[in-house]
N, CA, C and O atoms as a MOPAC input file, in Angstrom:
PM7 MOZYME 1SCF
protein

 N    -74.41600 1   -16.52800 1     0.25800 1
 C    -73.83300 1   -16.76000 1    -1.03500 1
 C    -72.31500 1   -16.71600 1    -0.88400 1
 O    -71.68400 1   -16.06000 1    -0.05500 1
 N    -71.99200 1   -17.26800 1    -1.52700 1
 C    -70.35900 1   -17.69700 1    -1.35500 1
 C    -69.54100 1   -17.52000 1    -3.26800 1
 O    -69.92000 1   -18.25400 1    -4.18000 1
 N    -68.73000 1   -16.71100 1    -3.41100 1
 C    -68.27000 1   -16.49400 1    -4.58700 1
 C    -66.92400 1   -17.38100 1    -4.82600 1
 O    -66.05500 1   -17.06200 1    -4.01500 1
 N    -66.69000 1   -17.98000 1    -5.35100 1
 C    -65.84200 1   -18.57700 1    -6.02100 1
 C    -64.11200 1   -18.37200 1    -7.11000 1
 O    -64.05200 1   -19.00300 1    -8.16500 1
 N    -63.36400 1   -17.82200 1    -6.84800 1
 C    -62.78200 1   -17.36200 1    -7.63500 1
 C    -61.51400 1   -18.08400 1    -8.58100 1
 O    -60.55200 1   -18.25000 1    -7.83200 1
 N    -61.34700 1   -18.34700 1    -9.34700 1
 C    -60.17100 1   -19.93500 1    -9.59700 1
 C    -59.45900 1   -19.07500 1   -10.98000 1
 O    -59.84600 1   -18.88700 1   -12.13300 1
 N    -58.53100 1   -18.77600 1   -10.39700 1
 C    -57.28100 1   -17.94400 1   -12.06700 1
 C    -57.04600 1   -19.28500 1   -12.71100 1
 O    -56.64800 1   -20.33000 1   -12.19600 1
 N    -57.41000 1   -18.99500 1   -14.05400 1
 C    -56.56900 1   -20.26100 1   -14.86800 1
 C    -55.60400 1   -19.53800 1   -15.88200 1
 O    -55.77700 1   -18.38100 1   -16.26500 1
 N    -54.74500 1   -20.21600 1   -16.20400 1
 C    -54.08100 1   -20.23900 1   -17.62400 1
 C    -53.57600 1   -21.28800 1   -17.84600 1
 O    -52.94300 1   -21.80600 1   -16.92600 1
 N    -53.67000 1   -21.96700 1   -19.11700 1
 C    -52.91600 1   -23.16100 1   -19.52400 1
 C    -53.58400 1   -24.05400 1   -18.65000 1
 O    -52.73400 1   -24.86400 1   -18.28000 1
 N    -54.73800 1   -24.32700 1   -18.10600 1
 C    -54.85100 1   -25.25800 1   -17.26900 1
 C    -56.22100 1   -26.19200 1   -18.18800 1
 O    -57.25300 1   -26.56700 1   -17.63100 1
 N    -55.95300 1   -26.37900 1   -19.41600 1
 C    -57.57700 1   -27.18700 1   -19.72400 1
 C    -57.07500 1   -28.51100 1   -19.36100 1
 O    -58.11100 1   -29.17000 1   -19.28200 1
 N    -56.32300 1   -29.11100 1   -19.15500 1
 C    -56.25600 1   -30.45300 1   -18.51000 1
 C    -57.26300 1   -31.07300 1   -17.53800 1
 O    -57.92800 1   -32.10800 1   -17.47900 1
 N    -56.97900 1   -29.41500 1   -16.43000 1
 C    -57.16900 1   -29.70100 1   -15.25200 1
 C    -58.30400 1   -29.14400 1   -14.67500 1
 O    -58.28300 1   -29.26800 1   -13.45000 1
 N    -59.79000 1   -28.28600 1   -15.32700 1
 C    -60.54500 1   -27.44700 1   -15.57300 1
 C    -61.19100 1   -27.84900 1   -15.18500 1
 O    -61.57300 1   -27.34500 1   -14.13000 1
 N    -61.93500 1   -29.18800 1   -15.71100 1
 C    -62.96500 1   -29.90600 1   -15.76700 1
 C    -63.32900 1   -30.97700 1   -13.97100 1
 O    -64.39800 1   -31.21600 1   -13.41000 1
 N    -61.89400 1   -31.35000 1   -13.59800 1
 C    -61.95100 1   -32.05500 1   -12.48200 1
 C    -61.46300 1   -30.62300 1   -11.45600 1
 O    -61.12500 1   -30.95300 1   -10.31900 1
 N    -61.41200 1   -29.34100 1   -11.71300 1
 C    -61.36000 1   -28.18400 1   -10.50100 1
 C    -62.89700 1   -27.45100 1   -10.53200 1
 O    -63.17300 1   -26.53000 1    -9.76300 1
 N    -63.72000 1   -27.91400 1   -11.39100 1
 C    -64.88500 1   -27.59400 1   -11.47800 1
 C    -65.49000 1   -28.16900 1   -10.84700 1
 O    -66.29600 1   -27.57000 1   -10.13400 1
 N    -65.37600 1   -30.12000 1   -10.77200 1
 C    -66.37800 1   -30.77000 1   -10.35200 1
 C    -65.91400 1   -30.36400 1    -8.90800 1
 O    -66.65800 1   -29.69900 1    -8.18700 1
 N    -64.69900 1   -30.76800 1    -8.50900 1
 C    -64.29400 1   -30.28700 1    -6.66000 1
 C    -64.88200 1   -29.19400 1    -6.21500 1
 O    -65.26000 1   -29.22500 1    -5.04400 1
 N    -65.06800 1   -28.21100 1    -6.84500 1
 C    -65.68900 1   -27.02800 1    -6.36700 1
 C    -67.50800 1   -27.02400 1    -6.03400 1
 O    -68.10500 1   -26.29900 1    -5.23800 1
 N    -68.15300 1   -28.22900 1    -7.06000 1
 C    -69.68000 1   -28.48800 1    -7.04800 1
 C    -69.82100 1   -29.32500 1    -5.94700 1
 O    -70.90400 1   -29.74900 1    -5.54300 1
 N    -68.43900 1   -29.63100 1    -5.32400 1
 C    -68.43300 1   -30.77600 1    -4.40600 1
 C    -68.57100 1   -30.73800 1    -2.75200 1
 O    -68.74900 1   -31.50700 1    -1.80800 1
 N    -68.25000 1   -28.49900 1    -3.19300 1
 C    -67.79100 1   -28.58200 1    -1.75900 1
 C    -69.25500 1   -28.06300 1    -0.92700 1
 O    -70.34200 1   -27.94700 1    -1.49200 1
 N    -68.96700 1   -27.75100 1     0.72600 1
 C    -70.53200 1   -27.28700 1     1.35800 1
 C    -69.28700 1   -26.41000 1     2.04500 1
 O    -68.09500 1   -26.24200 1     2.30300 1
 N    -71.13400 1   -25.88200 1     2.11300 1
 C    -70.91100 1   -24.57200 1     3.35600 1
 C    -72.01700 1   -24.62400 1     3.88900 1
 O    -73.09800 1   -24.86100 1     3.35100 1
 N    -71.73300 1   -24.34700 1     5.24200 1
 C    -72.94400 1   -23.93700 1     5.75500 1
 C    -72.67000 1   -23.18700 1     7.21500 1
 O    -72.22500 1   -23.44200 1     8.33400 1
 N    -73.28600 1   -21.99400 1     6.37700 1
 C    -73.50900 1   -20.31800 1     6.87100 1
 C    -73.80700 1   -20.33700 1     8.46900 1
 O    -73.17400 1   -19.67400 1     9.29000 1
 N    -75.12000 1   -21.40700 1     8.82700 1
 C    -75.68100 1   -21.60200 1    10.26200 1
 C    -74.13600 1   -22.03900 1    11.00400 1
 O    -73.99100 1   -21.48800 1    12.09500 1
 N    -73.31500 1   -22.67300 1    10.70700 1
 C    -72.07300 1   -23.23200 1    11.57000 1
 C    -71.49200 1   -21.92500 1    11.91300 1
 O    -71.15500 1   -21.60100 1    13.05200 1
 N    -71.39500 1   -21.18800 1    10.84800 1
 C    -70.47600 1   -19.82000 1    11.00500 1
 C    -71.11100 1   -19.13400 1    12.23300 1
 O    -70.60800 1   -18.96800 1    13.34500 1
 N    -72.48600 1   -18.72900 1    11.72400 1
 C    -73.14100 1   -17.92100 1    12.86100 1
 C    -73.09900 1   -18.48100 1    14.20200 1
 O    -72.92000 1   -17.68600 1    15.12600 1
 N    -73.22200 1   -19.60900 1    14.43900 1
 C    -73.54700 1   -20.08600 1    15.66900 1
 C    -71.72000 1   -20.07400 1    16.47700 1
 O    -71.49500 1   -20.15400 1    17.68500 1
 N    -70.99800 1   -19.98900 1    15.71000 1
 C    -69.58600 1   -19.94100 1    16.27000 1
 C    -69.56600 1   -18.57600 1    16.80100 1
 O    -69.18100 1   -18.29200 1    17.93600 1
 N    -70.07600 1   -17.59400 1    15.77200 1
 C    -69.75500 1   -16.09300 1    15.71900 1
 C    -70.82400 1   -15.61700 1    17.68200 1
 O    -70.21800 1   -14.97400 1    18.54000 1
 N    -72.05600 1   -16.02000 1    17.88700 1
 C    -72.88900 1   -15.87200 1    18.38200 1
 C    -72.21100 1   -16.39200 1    19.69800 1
 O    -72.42600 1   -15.74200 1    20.72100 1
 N    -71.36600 1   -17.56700 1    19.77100 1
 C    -70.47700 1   -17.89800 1    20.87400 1
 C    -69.45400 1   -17.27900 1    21.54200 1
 O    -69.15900 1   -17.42200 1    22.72800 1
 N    -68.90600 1   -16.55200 1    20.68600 1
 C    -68.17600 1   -15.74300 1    21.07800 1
 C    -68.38600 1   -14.71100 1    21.98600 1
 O    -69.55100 1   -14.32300 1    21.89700 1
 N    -67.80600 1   -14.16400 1    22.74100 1
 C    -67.49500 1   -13.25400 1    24.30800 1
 C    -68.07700 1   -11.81300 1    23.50400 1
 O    -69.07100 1   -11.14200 1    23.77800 1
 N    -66.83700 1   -11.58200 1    22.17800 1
 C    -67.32600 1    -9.74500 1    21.82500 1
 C    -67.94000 1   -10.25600 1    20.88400 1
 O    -67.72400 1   -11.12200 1    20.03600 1
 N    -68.85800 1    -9.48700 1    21.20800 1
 C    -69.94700 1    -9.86800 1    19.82700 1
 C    -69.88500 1    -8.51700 1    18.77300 1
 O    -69.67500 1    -7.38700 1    19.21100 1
 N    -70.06200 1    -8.75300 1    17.57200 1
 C    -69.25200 1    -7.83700 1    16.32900 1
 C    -70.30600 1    -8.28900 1    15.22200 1
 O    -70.72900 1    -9.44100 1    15.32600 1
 N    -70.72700 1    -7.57600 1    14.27400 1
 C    -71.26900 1    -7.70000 1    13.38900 1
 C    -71.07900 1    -8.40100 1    12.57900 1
 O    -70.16300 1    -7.92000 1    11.91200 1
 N    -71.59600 1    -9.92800 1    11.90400 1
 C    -71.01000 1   -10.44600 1    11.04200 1
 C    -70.99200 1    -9.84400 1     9.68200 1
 O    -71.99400 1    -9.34900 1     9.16700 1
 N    -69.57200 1    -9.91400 1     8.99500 1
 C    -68.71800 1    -9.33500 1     7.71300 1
 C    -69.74700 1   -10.34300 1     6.52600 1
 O    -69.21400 1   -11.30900 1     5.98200 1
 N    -70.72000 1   -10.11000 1     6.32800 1
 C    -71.52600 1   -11.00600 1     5.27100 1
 C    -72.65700 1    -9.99200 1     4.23900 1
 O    -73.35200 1   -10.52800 1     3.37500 1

């Protein structure tokens, strides 16, 4: 899960098209791990 955080004030202009960019974006968690798992010291992932 990935949290989102966006401060507005004064921004209803611009609300609506920082909403859709945000429905727009990916993640994906497996890329992270498999980087983390590559790595030499291996460390608990912060998740």
């Amino acid at each position: 899960m990935v949290s989102i955080i966006i401060p507005v004030y004064n921004t209803e202009p611009y609300i609506k098209a920082c909403l859709q960019s945000v429905m727009r974006q990916t993640y994906d968690i497996q890329d992270d791990i498999q980087r983390h798992l590559k790595r030499k010291e291996i460390t608990p992932i912060p998740y």
